[in-house]
C-alpha positions in Angstrom: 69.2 11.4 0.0 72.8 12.2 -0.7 72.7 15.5 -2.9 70.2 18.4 -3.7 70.4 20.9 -6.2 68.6 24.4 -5.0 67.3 27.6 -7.1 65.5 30.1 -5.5 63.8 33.5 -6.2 63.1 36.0 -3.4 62.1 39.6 -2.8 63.1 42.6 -1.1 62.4 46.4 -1.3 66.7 46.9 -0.8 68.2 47.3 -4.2 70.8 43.9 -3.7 73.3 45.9 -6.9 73.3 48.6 -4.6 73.2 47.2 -0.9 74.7 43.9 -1.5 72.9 40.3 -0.6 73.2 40.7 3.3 71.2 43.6 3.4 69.0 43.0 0.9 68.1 39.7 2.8 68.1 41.6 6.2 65.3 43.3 4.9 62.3 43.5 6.5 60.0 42.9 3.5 62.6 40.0 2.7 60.7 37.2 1.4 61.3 33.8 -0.4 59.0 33.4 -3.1 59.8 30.2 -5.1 62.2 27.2 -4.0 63.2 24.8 -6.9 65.4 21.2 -5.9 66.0 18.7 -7.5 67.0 15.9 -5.1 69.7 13.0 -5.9 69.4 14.2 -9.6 65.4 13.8 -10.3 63.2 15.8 -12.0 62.8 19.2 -10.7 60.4 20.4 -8.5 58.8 23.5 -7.6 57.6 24.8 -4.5 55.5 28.1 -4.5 55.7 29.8 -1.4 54.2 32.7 -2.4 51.1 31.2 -3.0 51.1 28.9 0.4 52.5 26.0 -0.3 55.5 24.3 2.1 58.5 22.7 1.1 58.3 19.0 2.0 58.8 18.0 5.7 61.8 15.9 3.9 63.8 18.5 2.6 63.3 20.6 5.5 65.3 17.6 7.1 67.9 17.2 4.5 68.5 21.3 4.4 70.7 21.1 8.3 71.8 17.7 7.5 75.3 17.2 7.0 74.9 13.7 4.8 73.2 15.6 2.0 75.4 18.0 0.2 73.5 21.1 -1.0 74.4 22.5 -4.3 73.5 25.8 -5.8 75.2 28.9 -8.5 76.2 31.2 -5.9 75.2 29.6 -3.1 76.4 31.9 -0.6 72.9 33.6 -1.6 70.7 30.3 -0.5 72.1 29.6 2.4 72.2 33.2 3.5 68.5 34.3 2.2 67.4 30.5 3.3 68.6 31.2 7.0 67.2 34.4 7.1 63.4 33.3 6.2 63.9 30.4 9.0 65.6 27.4 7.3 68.6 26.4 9.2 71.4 25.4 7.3 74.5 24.9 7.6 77.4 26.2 5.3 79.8 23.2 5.5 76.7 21.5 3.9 77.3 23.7 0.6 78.7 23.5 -2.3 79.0 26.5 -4.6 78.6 25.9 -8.7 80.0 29.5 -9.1 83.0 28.9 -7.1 83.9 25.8 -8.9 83.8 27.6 -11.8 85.8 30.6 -11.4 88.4 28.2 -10.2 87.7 26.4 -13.5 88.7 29.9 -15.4 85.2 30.5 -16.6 83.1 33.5 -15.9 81.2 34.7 -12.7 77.2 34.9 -13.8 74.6 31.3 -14.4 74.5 32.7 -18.2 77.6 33.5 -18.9 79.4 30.6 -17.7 76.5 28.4 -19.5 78.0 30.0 -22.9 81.6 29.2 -22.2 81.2 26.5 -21.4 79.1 25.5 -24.6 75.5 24.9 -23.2 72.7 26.5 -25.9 71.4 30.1 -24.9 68.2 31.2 -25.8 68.6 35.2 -25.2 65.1 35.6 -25.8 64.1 33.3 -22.7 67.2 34.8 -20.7 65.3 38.4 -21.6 61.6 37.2 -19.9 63.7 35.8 -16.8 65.5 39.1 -16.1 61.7 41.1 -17.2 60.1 38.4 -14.4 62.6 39.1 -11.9 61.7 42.9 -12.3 58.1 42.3 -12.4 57.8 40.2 -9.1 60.9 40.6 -7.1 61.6 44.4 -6.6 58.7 46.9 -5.7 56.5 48.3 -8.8 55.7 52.1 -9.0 52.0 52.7 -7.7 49.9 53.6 -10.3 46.1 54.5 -10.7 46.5 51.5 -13.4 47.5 49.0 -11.1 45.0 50.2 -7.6 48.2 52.3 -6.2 49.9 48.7 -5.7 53.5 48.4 -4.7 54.2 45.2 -5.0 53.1 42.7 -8.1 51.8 39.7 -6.2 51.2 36.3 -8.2 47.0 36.8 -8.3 48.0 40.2 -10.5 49.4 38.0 -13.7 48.9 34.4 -13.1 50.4 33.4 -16.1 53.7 35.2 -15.6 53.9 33.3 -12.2 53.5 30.2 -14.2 56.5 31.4 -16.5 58.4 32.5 -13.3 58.1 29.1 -11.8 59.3 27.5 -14.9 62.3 29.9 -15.1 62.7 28.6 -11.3 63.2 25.8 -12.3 65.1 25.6 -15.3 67.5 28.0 -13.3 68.5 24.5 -11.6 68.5 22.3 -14.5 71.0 24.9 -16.1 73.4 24.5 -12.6 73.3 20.5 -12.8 74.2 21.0 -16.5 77.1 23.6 -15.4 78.1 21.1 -12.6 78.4 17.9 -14.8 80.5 19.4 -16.7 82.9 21.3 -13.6 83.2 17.8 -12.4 85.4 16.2 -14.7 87.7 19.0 -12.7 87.4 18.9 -9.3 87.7 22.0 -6.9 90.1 20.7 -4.2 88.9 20.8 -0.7 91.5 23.1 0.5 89.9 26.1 -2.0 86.1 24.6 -0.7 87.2 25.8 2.8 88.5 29.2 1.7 85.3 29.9 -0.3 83.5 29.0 2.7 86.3 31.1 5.2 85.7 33.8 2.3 81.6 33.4 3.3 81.5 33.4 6.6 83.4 36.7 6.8 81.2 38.4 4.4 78.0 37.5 6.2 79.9 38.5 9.8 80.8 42.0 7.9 83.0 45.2 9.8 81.5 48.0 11.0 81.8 51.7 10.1 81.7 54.6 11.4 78.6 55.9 10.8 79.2 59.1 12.6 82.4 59.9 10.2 80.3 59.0 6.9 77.8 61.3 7.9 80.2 63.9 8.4 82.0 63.4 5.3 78.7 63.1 3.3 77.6 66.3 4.7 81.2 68.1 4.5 81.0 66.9 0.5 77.6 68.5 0.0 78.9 71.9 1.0 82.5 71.4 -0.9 81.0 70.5 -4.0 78.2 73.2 -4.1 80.6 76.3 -3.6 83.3 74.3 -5.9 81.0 74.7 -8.6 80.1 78.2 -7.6 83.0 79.0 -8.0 83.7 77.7 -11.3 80.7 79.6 -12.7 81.8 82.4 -11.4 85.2 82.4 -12.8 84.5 80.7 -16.2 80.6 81.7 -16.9 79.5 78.6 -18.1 76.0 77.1 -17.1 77.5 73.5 -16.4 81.4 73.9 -15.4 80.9 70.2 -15.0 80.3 69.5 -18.8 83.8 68.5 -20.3 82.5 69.7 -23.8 81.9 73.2 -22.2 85.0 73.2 -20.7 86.9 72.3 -23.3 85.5 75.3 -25.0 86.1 77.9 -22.4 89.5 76.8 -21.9 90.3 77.1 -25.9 88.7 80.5 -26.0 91.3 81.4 -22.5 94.4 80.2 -24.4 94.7 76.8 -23.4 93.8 73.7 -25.2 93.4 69.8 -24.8 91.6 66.9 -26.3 89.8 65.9 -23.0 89.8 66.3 -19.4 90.3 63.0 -18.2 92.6 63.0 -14.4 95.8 62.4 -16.2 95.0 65.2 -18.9 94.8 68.1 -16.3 97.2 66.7 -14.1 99.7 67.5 -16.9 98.2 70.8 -18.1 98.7 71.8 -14.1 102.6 71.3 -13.5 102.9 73.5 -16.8 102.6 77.3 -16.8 99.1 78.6 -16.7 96.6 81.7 -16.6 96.1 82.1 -13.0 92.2 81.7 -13.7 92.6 78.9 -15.7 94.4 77.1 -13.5 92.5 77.4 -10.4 89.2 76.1 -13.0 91.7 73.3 -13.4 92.2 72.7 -9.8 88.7 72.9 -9.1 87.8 70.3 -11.8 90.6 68.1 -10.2 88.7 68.3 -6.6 85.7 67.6 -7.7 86.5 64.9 -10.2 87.2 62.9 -6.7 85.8 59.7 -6.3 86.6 58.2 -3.1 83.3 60.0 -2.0 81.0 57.5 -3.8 82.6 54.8 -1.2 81.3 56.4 1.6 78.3 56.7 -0.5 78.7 52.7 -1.1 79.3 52.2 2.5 75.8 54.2 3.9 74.2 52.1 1.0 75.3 48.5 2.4 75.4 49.7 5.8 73.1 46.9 7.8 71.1 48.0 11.4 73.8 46.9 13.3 76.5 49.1 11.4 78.2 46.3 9.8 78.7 46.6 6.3 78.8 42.9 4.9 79.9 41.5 1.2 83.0 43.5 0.8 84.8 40.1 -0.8 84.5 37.7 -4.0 85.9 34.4 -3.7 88.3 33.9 -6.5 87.9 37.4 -7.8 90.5 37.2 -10.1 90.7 33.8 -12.7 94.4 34.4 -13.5 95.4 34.0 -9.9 93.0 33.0 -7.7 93.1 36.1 -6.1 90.2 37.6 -3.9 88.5 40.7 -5.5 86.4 43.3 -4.1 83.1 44.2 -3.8 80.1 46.9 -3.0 83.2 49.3 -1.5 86.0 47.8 -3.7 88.7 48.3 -0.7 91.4 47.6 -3.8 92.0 50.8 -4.8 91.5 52.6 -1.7 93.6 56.3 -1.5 96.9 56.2 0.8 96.9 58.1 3.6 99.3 60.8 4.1 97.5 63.1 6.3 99.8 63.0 10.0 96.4 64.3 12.2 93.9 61.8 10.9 92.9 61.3 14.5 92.0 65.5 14.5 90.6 65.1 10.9 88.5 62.6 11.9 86.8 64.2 14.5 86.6 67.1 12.8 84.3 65.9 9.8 82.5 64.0 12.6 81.6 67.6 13.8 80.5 68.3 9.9 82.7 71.5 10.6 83.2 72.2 6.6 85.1 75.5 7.3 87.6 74.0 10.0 88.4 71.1 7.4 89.2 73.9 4.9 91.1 76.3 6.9 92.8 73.0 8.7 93.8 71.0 5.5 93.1 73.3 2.9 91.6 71.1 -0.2 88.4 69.6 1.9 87.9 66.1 -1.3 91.4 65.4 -1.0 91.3 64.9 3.0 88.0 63.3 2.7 89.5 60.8 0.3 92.4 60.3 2.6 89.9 59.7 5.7 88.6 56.8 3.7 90.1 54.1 5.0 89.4 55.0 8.8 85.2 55.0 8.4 86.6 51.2 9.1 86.2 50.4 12.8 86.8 47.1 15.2 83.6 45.7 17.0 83.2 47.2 20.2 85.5 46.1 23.2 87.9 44.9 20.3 91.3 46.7 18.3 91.8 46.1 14.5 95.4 44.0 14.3 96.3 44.8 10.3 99.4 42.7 8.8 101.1 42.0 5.9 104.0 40.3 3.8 106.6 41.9 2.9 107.5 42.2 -0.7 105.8 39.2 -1.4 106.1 39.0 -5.1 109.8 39.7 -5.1 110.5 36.5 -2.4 108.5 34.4 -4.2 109.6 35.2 -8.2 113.3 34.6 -6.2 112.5 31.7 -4.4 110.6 29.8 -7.4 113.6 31.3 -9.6 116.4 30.3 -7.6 117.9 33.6 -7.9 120.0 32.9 -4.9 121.8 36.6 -4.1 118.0 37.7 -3.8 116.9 34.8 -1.4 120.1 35.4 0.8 119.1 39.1 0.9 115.2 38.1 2.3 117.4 35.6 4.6 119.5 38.7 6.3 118.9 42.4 6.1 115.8 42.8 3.6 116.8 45.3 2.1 116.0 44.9 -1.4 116.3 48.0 -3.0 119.6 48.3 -2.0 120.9 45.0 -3.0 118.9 45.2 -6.0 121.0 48.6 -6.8 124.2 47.0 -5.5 123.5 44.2 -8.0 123.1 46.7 -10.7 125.7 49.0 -10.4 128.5 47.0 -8.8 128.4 49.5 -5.7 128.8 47.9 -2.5 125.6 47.8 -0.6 126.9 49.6 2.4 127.6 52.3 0.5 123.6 52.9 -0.5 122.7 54.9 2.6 121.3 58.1 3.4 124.3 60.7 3.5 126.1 59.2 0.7 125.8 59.7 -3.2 125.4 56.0 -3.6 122.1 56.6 -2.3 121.0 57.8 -5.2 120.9 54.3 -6.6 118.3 53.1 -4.5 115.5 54.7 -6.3 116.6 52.9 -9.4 116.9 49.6 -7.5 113.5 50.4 -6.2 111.5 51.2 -9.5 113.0 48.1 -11.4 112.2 45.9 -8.3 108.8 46.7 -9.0 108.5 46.9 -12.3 110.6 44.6 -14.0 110.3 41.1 -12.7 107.3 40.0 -15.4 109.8 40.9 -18.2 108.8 44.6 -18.5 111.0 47.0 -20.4 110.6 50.6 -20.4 107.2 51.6 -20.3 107.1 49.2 -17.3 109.4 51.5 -15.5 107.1 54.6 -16.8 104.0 53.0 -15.5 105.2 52.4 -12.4 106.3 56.3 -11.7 110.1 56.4 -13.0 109.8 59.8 -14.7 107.8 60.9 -11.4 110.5 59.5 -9.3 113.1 61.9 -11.0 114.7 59.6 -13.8 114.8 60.5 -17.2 113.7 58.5 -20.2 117.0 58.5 -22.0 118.2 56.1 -18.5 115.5 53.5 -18.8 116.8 51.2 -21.5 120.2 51.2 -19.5 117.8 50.0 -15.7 116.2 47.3 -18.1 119.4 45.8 -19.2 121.3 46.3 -15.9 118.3 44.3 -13.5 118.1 41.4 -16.1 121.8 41.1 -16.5 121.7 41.3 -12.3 118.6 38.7 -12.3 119.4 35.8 -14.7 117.6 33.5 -13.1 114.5 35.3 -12.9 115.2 36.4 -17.0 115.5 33.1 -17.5 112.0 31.6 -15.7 110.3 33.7 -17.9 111.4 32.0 -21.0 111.3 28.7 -19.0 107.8 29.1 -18.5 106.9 29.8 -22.0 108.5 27.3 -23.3 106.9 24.8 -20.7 103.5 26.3 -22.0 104.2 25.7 -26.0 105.6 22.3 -25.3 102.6 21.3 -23.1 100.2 22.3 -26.3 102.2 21.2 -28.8 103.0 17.5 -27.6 100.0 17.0 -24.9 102.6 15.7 -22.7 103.1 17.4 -19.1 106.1 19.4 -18.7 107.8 20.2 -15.3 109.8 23.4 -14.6 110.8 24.7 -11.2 108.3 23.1 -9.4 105.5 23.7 -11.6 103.6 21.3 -14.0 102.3 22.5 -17.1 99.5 20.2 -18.5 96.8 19.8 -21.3 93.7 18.1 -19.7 90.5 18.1 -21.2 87.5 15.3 -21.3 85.7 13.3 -23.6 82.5 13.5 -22.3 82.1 17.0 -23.0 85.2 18.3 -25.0 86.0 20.4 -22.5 90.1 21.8 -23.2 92.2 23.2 -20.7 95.9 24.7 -20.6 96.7 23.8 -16.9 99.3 25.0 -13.8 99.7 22.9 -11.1 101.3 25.2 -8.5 103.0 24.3 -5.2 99.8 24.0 -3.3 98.8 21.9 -5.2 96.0 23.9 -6.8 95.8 24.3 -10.4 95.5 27.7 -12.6 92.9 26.9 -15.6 93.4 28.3 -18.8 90.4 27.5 -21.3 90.1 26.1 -24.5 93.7 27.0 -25.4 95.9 27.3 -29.0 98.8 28.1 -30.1 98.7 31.1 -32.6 101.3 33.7 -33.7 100.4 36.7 -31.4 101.2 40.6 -32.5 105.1 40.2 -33.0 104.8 37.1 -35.0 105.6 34.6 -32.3 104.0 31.4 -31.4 102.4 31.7 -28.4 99.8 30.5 -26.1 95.8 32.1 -26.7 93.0 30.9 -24.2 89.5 31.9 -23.3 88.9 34.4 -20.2 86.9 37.6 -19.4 88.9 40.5 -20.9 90.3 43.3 -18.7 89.4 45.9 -21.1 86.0 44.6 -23.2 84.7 42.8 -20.2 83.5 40.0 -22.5 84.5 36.4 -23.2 86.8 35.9 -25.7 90.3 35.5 -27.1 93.3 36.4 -25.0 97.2 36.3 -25.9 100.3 35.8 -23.5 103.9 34.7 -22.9 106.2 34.3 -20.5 106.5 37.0 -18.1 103.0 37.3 -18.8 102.3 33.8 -16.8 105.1 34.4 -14.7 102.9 37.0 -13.3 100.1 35.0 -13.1 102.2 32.1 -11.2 103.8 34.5 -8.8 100.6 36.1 -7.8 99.0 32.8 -7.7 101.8 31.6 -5.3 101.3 34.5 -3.1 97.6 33.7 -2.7 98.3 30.7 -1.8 100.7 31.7 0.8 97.6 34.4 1.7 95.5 31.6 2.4 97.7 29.1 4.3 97.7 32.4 6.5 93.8 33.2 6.7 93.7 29.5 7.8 96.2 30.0 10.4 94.4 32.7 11.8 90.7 30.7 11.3 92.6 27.8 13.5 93.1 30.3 16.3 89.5 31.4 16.7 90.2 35.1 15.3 88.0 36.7 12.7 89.4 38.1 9.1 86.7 41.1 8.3 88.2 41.9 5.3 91.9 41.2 2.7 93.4 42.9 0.6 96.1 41.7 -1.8 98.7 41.0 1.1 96.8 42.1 3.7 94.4 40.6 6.3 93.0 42.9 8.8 91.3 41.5 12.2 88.3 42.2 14.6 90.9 41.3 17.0 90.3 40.8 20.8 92.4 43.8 22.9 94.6 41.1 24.3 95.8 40.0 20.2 99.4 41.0 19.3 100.7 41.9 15.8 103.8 39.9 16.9 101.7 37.3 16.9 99.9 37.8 13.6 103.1 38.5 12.0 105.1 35.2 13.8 101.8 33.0 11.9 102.4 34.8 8.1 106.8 34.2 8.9 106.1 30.6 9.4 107.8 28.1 7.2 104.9 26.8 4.2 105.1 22.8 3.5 104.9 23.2 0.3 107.3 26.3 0.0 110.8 24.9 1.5 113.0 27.6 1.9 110.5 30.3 0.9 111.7 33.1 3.4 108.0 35.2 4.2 107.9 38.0 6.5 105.4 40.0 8.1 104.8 43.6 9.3 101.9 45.4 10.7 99.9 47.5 13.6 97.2 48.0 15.3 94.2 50.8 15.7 91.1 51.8 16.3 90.3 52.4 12.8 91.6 50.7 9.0 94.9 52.8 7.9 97.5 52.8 5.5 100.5 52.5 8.0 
């Protein structure tokens, strides 16, 4: 036996949307029910464990042997759930289906990716599964129908069993389909050990403080009940929550706008209001807060031992590679600006709701900013948090050649600066604090960051330049000044495009800074790709591509992918700066990962990343010197690619 292929349905009373898989298989009422295999590609078979039977004495064997590779669509859920009931395993032993497709640039979920990648769907049969699932696999409401059962139990409805077992089955006939097919594209064994890094620090997890949730749930409670006491009391309406009332009572008080959302009354507040209607306002700002459902998501996942597990996905992002977030989504975390979040934190571990008003003033706000910190190190250990440095601005320069930009990464760092020097022909001495030339930075700054993907103005607006005290008639004038100071870059853009278009329209590889721009496809299954090879070495997968005018009339390159805005599989557009972008971010990963594999090689633990950012259960004696010396550390495949490093270290996850 060289290979199995593994389905298999379980249950649990923990709601695994809600908790995640670690606690859901943690569970004490955890339970496999059905294991489906199919070994060295024969016919499937089922084995019902439910109903007493035992999974033969040779797969037991061949489930902790290292020989036999052990495939599955998500298979971080067998080998965890299969562990858990008794069935050592090991993870090197696995290979995941999902993974290999995400890396392929198809979608996450066993039906989805079976549709785009062109296998038939019967959404009828895909209907019964999900109905089965929720008939035998989560508790059932106890009813004088069913004898004040809470559990359906296979003796209860034999012949949806039978159906069960078959969608068992064909759940791994559907994954050796999927897997033919990912095949003709290989995942490269590098990205097989950082899904299986990316595993491993899932199922270890980090610990909270469960003390601090507590608090802040508690401190919430009381917050939001006399927030929306108070907005009776000053507007009179029955629901001060309901945006249609609102809307109302704020037309009938002299003020009017087309919805509520945060942007909407964050502009209706820095104008001149009714003193009543704006403190409604304010009120409907606080409590439209929504870091509170993380600590919400936290006590949910939160396993016996404290540790919340899962917060991760493996290739998160198709465009880049990059890791996305999960259960807590530790992406879009608030900032902290608080300078007592030590006191603030023991304060709301107190659940003293009146000293975190009278302290801080608006109680969501600080409770949002305490976020980060319900992250704690295991005991006896420190969190040691790092990250690069401008990261996307050394690379785009370094894969570029923009050489002014690599010499200032190679010397002072000061990028803004330079950047501003570049722009304005202002020596960059003179852009210090104390002098007018200073001035300048905060242009240098905002096009830094907004304008290296070939963004014009309403990059610059996204990214805060109105906020940051420029005006809009200035914009056009940054645009042209960064791109005249950054040819290069201007010109990779175009470069890339180019590379793209040529790739489609003659089917021959092109070659551009490093990068290698190819069509691939197979005959076996027509399968089409628009591929990147990247320094690494991995590739970036664009599906079923064509060229097509896009919304300006120019030829440019559409694929497949999961869109950011209609969630669905279909059509996207891009160009240039566009897929710069992509490359850049991709690179950056990549540079993210040479570092997670550093620190893996020196026996430390990752708990979590994010973006640029690792942050370790670290033993006391760990150094951020020494985190920081491993991310500065020249990358084979990135000669003369100048990274840096910066970081601290805490009793609790910050924003430094």
């Amino acid at each position: 036996m060289k290979h199995i292929s593994i389905d298999i349905e379980t249950k649990s009373s923990i709601d695994i949307g809600k908790a995640g898989l670690y606690k859901y298989a943690q569970s004490g009422d955890f339970e496999v029910l059905l294991f489906a295999y199919s070994a060295d590609g024969a016919p499937v078979q089922i084995v019902d464990l439910a109903c007493g039977e035992q999974i033969p004495d040779a797969i037991i064997t061949a489930l902790n042997d290292k020989v036999v590779v052990k495939h599955a669509y998500n298979a971080a859920f067998e080998w965890y759930c299969l562990n858990q009931a008794g069935y050592t395993t090991g993870l090197d032993q696995w290979r995941c289906t999902m993974a290999h497709g995400l890396y392929c640039g198809y979608p996450a979920g066993l039906d989805a990716v079976g549709k785009a990648i062109g296998l038939p769907q019967d959404k009828q049969k895909m209907a019964v599964g999900k109905a089965l699932i929720r008939y035998f696999c989560v508790p059932c409401k106890p009813t004088r129908t069913n004898g004040g059962r809470t559990w359906n139990l296979p003796k209860h409805d034999e012949d949806k069993w039978d159906l069960f077992k078959e969608y068992c089955k064909q759940d791994v006939v559907t994954e050796q389909e999927i897997l033919r097919r990912l095949d003709q594209f290989p995942m490269p064994e590098a990205e097989e050990y950082q899904w299986r890094l990316c595993v491993q620090m899932n199922a270890y997890g980090v610990k909270v403080d469960s003390a601090l949730i507590d608090g802040a749930l508690y401190i919430d409670q009381i917050s939001t009940g006399r927030l929306t006491e108070e907005a009776i009391a000053l507007t009179g309406l029955e629901n001060p929550n309901s945006a249609a009332q609102l809307l109302t009572w704020l037309q009938d008080n002299g003020t009017s706008a087309d919805n509520l959302q945060k942007a909407t009354v964050s502009d209706l507040l820095a104008g001149e209001l009714p003193e009543t209607v704006r403190r409604v306002l304010e009120i409907r700002q606080q409590l439209g807060k929504t870091s509170i459902k993380k600590y919400v998501a936290m006590d949910t996942a939160k396993c016996s031992d404290e540790r919340v597990r899962g917060l991760t996905q493996y290739y998160g992002a198709n465009r880049t590679g990059r890791w996305a977030g999960r259960m807590v989504q530790m992406q879009n975390l608030l900032r902290n600006y608080l300078k007592t979040l030590d006191n603030a934190r023991e304060v709301v571990k107190k659940k003293n709701y009146e000293g975190l008003r009278l302290l801080y003033g608006n109680v969501p706000d600080t409770l949002s900013q305490l976020i980060r910190t319900a992250f704690i190190p295991s005991e006896g250990h420190k969190f040691v948090v790092a990250d690069f440095s401008a990261i996307e601005a050394r690379v785009i320069a370094w894969l570029a050649g923009e050489q002014w930009v690599n010499e200032v990464f190679a010397t002072h760092g000061k990028i803004y600066e330079a950047t501003a020097s570049q722009m304005f022909g202002v020596p960059v001495e003179k852009i210090k604090k104390g002098n007018p030339e200073y001035a300048l930075r905060q242009k240098g700054k905002v096009a830094t960051l907004a304008l290296g993907y070939q963004g014009g103005t309403s990059a610059l607006i996204a990214m805060g330049a109105l906020n940051m005290g420029l005006t809009e008639e200035e914009l056009p004038d940054i645009v042209q000044r960064w791109r005249s100071a950054n040819p290069r870059i201007r010109d990779l853009w175009y470069s890339v495009e180019n590379a793209a278009v040529t790739a489609m329209q003659t089917a021959q590889p092109q070659g551009i800074r490093g990068l290698i721009f190819s069509v691939e496809g197979d005959l076996l299954y027509g399968q089409v790709f628009l591929t990147v090879t990247l320094p690494s070495g991995r590739k970036l997968y664009y599906p079923k591509p064509f060229l097509n005018e896009n919304q300006f009339g120019k030829m440019a390159l559409h694929y497949y992918a999961v869109g950011q805005q209609t969630k669905k599989w279909g059509v996207e557009s891009t160009y240039g700066g566009k897929m710069t972008e992509n490359i850049v971010q991709a690179i950056a990963r990549d540079c993210l990962a040479v570092t997670l594999s550093r620190i893996d090689h020196k026996g430390l633990q990752v708990v979590f990343h994010v973006h640029d950012e690792v942050i370790i259960d670290a033993p006391i004696e760990t150094t951020v010197d020494e985190i920081c010396d491993l991310m500065a550390e020249p990358i084979s495949w990135a000669p003369g690619l100048i990274l840096k490093g910066a970081g601290f270290e805490g009793s609790y996850y910050m924003k430094d």
